[in-house]
N, C-alpha and C positions, 0 to 999 in steps of 0.2 A: 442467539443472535437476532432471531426477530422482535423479544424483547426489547432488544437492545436498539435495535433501528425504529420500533415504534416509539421510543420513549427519545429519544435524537430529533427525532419528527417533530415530535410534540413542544421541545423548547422554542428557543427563538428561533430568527431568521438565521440560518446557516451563510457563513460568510464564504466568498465563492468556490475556496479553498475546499471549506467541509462538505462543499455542495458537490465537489468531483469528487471525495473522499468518500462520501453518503452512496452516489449513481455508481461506486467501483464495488462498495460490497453490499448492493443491491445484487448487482451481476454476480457476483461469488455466491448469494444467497438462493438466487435461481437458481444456479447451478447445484447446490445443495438440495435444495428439492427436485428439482432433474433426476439426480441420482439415490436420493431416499425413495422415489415413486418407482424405482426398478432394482429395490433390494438390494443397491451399490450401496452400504452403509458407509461403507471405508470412505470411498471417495465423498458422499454428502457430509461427514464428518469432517474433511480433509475442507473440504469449499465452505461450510460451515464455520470453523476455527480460522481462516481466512478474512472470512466477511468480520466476525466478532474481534478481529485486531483492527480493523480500519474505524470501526466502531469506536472500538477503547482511546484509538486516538483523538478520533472527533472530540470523544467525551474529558480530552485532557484542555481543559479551557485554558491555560493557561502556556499555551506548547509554544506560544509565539512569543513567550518573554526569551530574553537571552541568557544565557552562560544552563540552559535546562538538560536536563539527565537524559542521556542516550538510555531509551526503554527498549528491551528486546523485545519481538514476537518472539510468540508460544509457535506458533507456524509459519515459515519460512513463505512470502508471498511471491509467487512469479509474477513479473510486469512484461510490459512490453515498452521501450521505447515511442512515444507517439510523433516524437520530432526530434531535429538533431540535438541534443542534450550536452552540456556542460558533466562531468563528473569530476567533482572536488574532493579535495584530500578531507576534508572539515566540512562540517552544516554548516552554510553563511555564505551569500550572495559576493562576498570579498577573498571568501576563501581558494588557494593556490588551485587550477585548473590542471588534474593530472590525463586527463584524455577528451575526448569529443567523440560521444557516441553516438553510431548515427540511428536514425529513424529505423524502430523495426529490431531493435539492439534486445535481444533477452536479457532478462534480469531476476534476481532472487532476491528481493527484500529482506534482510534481517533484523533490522531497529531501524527507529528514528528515532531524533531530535527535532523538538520543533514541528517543523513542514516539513524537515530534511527526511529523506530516505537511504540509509544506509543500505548499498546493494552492493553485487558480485555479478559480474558479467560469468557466461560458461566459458569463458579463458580465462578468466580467474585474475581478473583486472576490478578492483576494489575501491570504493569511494560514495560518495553522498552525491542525493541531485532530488532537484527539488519537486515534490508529489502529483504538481498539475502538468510534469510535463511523459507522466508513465500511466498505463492503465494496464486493468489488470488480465493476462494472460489464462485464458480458461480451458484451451484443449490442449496444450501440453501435457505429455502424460508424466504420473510424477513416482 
């Protein structure tokens, strides 16, 4: 993963999207070394495999063309809601609005499309919303 974020670094200018994408698995990367420096291997692995998904997406340049393949994570990422939120049946800013989740909303990330983030609330209410409006949840125990 820190391969991964240095060499992210090193291309061009991140566009603002990648840039809160970049600062969400920096914090999961900290928190990987948080817990490798106190022989939590599990969990710094768990925050580690985390960071390295937000990573894989940055690294998908081409995530903002349309009709693009829903990619699973390898590790399921908890978010947090940072404002009240749209969650859509579909990735796409047109797409049918099946709820409004408000600020503060737990969430489980399991694929995106695009910018889209495919989540599950813990009531088990399912749908996509868009990456700059979740960040990423770090003391939830998992």
């Amino acid at each position: 993963a820190e391969v991964a974020m240095a060499y992210i670094k090193q291309q061009s200018t991140l566009i603002p999207s990648d840039t809160d994408l970049y600062e969400q698995a920096k914090r999961l990367l900290d928190m990987a070394v948080f817990y490798y420096r106190r022989d939590n291997y599990a969990n710094a692995t768990y925050y580690a495999s985390q960071a390295l998904e937000f990573m894989n997406m940055i690294a998908d340049q081409d995530r903002a063309l349309p009709n693009r393949v829903t990619i699973r994570f390898n590790t399921p990422i908890m978010l947090l809601a940072i404002a009240d939120a749209n969650l859509r049946r579909a990735p796409g800013r047109h797409a049918l609005i099946i709820d409004v989740l408000e600020k503060g909303t737990v969430l489980t990330a399991n694929a995106y499309q695009g910018n889209w983030l495919m989540v599950q609330t813990d009531d088990d209410r399912e749908g996509w919303i868009f990456n700059t409006l979740v960040e990423t949840m770090l003391d939830k125990k998992h």
